[in-house]
Rosetta silent file (secondary structure, phi, psi, omega in degrees, C-alpha in Angstrom):
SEQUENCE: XXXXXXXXXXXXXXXXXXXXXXXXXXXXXXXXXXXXXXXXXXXXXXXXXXXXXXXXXXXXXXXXXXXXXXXXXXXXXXXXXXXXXXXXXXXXXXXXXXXXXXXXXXXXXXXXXXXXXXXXXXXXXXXXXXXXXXXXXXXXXXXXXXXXXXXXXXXXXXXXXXXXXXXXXXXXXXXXXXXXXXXXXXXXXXXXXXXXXXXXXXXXXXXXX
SCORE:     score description
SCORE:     0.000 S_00000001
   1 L     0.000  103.861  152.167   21.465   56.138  -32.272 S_00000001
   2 L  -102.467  169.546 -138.589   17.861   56.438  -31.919 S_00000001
   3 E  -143.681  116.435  166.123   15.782   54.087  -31.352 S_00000001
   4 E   -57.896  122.565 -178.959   11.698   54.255  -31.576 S_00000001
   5 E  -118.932  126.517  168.769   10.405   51.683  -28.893 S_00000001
   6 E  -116.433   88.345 -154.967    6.844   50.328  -29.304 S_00000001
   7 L  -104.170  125.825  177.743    6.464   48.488  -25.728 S_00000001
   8 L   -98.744  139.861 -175.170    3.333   46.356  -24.700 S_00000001
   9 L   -36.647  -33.523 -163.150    2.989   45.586  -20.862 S_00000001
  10 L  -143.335   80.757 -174.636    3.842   42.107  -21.048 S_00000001
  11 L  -100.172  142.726  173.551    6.059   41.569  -24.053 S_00000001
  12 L   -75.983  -55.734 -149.970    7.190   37.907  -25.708 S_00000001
  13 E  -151.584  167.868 -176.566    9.946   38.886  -27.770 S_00000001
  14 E  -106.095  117.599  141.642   11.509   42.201  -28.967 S_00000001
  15 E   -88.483  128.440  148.741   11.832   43.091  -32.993 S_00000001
  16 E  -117.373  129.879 -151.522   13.872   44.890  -34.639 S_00000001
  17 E   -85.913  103.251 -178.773   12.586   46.385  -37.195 S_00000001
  18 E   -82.289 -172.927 -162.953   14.491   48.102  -40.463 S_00000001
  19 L  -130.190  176.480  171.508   12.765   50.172  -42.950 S_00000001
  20 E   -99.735 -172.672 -144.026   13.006   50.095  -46.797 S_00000001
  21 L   -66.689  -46.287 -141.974   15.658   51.822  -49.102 S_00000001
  22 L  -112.858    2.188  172.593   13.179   55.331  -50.117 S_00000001
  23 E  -149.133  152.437 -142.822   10.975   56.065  -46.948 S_00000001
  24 L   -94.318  178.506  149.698   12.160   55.777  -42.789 S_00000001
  25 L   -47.774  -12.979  161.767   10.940   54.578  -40.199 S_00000001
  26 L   -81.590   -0.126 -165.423    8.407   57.364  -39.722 S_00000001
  27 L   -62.841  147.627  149.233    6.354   55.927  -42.768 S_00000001
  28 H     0.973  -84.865 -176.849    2.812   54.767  -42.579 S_00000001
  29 H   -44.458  -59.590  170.241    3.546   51.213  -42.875 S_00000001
  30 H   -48.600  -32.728 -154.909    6.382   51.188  -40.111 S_00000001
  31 H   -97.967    6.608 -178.486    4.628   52.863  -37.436 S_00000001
  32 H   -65.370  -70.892 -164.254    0.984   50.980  -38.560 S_00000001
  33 H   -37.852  -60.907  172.180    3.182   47.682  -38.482 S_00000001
  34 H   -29.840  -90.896  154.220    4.628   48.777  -35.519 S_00000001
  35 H     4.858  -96.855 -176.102    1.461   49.189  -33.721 S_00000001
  36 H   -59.903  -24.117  174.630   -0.254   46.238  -34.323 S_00000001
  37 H   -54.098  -38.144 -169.736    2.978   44.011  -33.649 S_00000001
  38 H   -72.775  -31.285 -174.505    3.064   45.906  -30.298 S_00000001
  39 L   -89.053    0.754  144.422   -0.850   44.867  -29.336 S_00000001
  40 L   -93.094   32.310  175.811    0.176   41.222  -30.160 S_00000001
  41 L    73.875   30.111  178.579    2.568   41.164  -27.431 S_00000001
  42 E  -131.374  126.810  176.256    5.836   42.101  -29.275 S_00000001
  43 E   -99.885  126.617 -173.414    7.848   44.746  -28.601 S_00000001
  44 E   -82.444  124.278  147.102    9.019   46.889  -31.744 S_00000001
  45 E   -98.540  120.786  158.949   12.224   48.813  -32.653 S_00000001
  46 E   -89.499  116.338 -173.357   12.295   51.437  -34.908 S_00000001
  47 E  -141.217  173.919  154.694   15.180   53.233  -36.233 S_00000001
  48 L  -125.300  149.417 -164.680   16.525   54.752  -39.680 S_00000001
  49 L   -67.075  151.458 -176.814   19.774   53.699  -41.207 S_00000001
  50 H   -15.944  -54.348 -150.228   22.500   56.720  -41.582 S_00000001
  51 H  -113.862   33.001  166.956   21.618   57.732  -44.596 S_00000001
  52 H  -100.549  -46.918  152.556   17.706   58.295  -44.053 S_00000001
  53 H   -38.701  -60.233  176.983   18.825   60.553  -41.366 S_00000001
  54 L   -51.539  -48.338  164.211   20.701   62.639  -43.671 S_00000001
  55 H   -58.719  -31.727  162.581   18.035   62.790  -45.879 S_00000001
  56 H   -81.002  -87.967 -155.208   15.614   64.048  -43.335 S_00000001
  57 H   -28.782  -34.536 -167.549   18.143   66.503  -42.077 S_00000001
  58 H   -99.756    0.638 -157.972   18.764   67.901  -45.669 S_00000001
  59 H    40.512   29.409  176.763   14.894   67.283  -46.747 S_00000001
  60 L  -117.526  127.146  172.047   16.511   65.502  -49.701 S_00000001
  61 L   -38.534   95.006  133.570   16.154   62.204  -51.186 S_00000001
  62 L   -63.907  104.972 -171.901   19.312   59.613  -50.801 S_00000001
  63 L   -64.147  169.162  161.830   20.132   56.560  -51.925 S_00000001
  64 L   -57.471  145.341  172.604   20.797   54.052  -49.883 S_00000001
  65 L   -68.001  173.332  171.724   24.252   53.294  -48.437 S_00000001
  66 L   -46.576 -178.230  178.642   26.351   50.062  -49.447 S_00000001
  67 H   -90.225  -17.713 -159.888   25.276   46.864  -47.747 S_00000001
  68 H  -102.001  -40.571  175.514   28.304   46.580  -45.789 S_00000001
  69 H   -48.413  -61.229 -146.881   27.676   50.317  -44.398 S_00000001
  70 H   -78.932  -53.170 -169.238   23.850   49.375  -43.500 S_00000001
  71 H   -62.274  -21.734  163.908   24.491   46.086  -41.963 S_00000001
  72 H   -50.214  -62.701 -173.010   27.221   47.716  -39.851 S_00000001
  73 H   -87.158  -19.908  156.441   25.060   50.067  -38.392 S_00000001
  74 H   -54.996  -24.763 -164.181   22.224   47.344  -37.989 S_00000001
  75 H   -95.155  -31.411  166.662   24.124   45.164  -36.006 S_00000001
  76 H   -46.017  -68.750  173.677   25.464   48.508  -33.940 S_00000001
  77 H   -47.024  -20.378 -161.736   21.260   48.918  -33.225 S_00000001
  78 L   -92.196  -12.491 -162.454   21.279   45.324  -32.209 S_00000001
  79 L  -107.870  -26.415  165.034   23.865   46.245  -29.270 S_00000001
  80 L  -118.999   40.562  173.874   20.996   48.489  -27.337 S_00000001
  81 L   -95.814  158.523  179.161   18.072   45.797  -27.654 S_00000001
  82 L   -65.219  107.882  177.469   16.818   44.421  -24.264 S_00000001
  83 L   -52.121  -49.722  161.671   19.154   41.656  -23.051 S_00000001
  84 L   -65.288   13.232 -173.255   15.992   39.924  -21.556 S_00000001
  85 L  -120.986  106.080  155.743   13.583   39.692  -24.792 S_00000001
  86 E   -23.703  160.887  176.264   14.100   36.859  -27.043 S_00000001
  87 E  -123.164  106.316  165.472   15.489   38.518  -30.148 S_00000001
  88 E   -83.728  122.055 -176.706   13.907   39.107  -33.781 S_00000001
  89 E  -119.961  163.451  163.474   15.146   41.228  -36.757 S_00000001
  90 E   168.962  164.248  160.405   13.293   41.998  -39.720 S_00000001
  91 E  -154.050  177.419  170.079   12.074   44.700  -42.384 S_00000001
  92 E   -85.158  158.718 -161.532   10.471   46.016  -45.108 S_00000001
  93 L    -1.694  -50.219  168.862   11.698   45.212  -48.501 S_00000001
  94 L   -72.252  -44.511  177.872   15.344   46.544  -48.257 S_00000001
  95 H   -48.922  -53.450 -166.400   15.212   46.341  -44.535 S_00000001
  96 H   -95.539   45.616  175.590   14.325   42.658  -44.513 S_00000001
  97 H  -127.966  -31.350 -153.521   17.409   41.828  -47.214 S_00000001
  98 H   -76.445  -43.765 -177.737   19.466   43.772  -44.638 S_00000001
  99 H   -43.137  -48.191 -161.188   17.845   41.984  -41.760 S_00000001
 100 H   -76.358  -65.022  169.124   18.592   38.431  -43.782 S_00000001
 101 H   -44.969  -54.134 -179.599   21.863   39.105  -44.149 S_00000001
 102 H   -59.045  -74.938 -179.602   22.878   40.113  -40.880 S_00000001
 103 H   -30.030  -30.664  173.904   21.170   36.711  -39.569 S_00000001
 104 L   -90.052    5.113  176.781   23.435   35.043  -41.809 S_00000001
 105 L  -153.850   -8.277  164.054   26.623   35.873  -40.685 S_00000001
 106 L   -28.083  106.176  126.434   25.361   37.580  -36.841 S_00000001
 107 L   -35.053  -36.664 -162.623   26.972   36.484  -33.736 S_00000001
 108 L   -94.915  135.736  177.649   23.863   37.715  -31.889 S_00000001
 109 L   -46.060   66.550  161.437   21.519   34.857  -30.407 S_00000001
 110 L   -73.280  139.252 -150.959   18.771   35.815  -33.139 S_00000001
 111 L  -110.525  -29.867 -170.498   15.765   33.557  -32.556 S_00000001
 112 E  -167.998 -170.270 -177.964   14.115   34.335  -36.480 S_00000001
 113 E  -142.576  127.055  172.801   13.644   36.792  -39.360 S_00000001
 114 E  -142.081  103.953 -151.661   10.792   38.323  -40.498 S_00000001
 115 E  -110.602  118.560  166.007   10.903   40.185  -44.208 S_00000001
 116 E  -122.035  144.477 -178.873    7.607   41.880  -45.657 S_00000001
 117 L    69.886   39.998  175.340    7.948   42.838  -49.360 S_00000001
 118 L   -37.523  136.300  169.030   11.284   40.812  -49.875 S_00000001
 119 L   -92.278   93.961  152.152   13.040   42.345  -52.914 S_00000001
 120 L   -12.533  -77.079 -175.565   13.868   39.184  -54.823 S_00000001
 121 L  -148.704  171.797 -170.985   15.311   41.089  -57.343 S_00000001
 122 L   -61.334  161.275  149.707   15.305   44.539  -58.977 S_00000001
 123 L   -52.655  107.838  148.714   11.450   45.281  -60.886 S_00000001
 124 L    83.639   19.893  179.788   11.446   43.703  -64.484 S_00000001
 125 L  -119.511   22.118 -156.262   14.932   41.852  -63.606 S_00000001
 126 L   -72.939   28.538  165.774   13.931   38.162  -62.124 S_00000001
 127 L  -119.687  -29.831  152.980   17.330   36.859  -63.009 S_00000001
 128 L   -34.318   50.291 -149.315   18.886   39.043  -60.734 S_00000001
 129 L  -131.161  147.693 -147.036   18.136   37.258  -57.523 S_00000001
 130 L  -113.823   64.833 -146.804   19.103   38.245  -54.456 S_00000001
 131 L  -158.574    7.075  144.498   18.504   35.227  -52.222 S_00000001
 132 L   -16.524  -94.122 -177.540   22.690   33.639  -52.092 S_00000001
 133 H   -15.940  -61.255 -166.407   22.661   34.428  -48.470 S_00000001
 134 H   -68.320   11.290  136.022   19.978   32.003  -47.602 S_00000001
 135 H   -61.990    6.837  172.372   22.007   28.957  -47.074 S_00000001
 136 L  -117.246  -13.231 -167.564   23.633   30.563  -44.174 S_00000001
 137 L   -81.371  123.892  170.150   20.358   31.575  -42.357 S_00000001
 138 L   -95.268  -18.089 -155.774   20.209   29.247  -39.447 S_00000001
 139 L  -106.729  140.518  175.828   17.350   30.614  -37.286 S_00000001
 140 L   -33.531  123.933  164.709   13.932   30.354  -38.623 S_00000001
 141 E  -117.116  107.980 -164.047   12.723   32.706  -41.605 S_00000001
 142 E   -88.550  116.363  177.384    9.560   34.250  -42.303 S_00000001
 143 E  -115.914  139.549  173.128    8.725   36.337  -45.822 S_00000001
 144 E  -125.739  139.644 -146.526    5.185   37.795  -45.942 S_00000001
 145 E  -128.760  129.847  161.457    4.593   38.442  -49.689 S_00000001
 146 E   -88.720  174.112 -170.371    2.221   40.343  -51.700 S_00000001
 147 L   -80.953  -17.966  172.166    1.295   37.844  -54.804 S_00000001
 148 L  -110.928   19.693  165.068    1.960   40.889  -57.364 S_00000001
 149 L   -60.873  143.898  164.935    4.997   41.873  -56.018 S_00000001
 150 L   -34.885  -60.053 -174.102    7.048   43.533  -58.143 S_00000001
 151 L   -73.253  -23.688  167.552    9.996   42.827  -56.775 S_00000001
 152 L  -177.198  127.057  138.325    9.400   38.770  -56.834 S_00000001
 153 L   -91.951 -174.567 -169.985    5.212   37.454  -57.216 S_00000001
 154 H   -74.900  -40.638  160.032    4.237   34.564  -56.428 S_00000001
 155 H   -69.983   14.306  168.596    4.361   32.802  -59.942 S_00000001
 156 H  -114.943  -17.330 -177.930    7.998   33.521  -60.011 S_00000001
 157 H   -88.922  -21.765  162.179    9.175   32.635  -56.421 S_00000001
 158 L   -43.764  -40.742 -170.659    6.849   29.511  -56.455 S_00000001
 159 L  -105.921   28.994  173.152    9.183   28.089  -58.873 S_00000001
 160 L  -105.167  136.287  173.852   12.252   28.889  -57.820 S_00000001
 161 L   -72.026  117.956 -178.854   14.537   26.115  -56.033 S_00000001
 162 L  -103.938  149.293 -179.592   15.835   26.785  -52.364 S_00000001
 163 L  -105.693  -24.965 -163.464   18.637   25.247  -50.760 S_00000001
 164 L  -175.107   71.047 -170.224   17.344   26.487  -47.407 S_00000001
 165 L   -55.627  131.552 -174.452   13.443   27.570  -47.971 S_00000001
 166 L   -92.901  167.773  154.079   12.252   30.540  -45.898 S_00000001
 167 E   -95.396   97.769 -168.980    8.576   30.471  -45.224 S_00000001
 168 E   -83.643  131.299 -176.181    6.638   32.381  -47.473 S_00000001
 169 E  -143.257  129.564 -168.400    2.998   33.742  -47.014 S_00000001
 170 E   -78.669  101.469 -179.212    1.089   34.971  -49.366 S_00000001
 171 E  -106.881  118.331 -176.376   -1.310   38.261  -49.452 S_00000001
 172 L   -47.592  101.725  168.364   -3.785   38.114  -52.044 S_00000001
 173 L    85.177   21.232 -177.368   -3.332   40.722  -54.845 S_00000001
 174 L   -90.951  126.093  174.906   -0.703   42.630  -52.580 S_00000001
 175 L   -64.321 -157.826  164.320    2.108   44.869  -54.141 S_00000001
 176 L   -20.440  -64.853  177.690    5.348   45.837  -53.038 S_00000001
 177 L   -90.227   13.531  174.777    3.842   47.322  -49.773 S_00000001
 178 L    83.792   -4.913 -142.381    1.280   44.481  -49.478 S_00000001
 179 L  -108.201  100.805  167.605   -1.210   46.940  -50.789 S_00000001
 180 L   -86.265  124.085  150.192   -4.281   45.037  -52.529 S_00000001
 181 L     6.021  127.996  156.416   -6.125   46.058  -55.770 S_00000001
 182 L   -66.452  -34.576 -168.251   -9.924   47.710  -54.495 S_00000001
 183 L   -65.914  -33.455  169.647  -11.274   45.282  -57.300 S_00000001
 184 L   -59.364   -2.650 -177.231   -9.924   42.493  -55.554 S_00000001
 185 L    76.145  -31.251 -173.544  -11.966   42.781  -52.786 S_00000001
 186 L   -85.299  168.853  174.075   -9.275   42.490  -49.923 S_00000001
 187 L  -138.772  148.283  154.061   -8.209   46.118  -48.229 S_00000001
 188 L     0.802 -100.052  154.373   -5.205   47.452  -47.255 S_00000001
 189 L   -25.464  -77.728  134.848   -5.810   47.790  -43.848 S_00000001
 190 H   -10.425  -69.178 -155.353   -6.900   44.227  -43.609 S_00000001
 191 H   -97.195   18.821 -171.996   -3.791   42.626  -45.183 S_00000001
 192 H  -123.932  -34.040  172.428   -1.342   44.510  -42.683 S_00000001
 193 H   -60.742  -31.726 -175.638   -3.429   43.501  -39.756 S_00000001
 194 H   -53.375  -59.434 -173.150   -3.063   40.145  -41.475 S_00000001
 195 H   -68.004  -36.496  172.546    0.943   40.125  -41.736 S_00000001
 196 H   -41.278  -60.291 -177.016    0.912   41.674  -38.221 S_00000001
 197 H   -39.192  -60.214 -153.824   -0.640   38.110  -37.156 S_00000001
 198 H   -68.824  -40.342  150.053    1.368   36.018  -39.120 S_00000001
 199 H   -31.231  -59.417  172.649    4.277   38.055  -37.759 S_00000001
 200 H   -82.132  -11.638  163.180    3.562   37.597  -34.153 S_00000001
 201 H   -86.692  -55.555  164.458    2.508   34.245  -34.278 S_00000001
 202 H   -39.063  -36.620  169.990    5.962   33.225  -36.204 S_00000001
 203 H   -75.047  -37.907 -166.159    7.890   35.317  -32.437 S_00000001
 204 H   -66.074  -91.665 -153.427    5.634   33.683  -30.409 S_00000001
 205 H   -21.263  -44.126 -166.097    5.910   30.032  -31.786 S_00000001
 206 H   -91.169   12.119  174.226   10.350   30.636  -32.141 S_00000001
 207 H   -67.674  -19.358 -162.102   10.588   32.647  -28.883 S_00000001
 208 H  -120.028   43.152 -167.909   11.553   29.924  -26.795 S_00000001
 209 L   -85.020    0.000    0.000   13.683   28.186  -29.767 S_00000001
């Protein structure tokens, strides 16, 4: 298993961090995300699930494996994290469903969750929703959202009822990948440094949970 380490001198807590269903852990986002998580005192794991390896080995496009496959080998990754780090999981959109999951049935002392780009539900499906599981999450849960995701905005997850409400934050005009409109005024860049924050302030506050 490898395992991408992004280590800061003096780290609070460790995440680890899964990737979403069509691009790895080498993507943009992860190692941007990465980054800045790591200069707010957190130390980041990167890794990609089986069958994003295969796909880079064959330079071909895969779907994702079952859920039972991917959470298997998440929880496998979770077995060479630093015994001495508070402990965080989370991902992007697929990542952070897998991440969610795991937390919800996990033996390991997870301290939180932190999900950017949740997929609610499939695009153009918002009866489909994929959010069962969160009546089992015991440990504190963070979603950082853009407001035009696809996958759930913000006028459809505002109105939805929770049995066991994650904590949702909002990026103005951000899709799927948090990725704001130029007409909107906000940038890119900007709204990832943003979710970095809100990220790393949600490990610090729950490290010592």
């Amino acid at each position: 298993m490898t395992i991408q380490w992004f280590k800061p001198e003096s780290p609070v807590a460790q995440f680890i961090f899964a990737h979403g269903a069509g691009a790895g852990s080498d993507s943009d986002f992860m190692q941007t995300m990465a980054q800045h998580l790591c200069e707010h005192g957190v130390q980041v794991a990167l890794f990609d699930f089986e069958y994003m390896q295969q796909a880079k080995a064959l330079n071909k496009r895969r779907p994702p494996d079952r859920a039972p496959k991917l959470l298997n080998y998440f929880a496998n990754i979770l077995e060479q994290v630093d015994d001495g780090l508070p402990l965080f999981i989370g991902g992007k959109s697929m990542g952070g469903r897998m991440a969610s999951m795991l937390a919800a049935h996990s033996t390991a002392p997870i301290k939180g969750v932190v999900a950017m780009g949740y997929p609610f539900h499939p695009p153009g499906k918002p009866d489909k929703l994929r959010i069962e599981h969160f009546t089992e999450i015991a440990c504190p849960f963070l979603i950082l959202q853009g407001e035009r995701d696809t996958f759930g905005n913000q006028a459809e997850i505002t109105q939805l009822q929770f049995d066991n409400a994650p904590n949702i934050i909002w990026l103005a005009d951000g899709d799927h990948s948090l990725k704001p409109r130029k007409k909107s005024g906000f940038s890119e860049s900007q709204h990832l440094l943003d979710a970095a924050k809100h990220a790393a302030q949600f490990i610090q506050e729950h490290s010592h949970d």
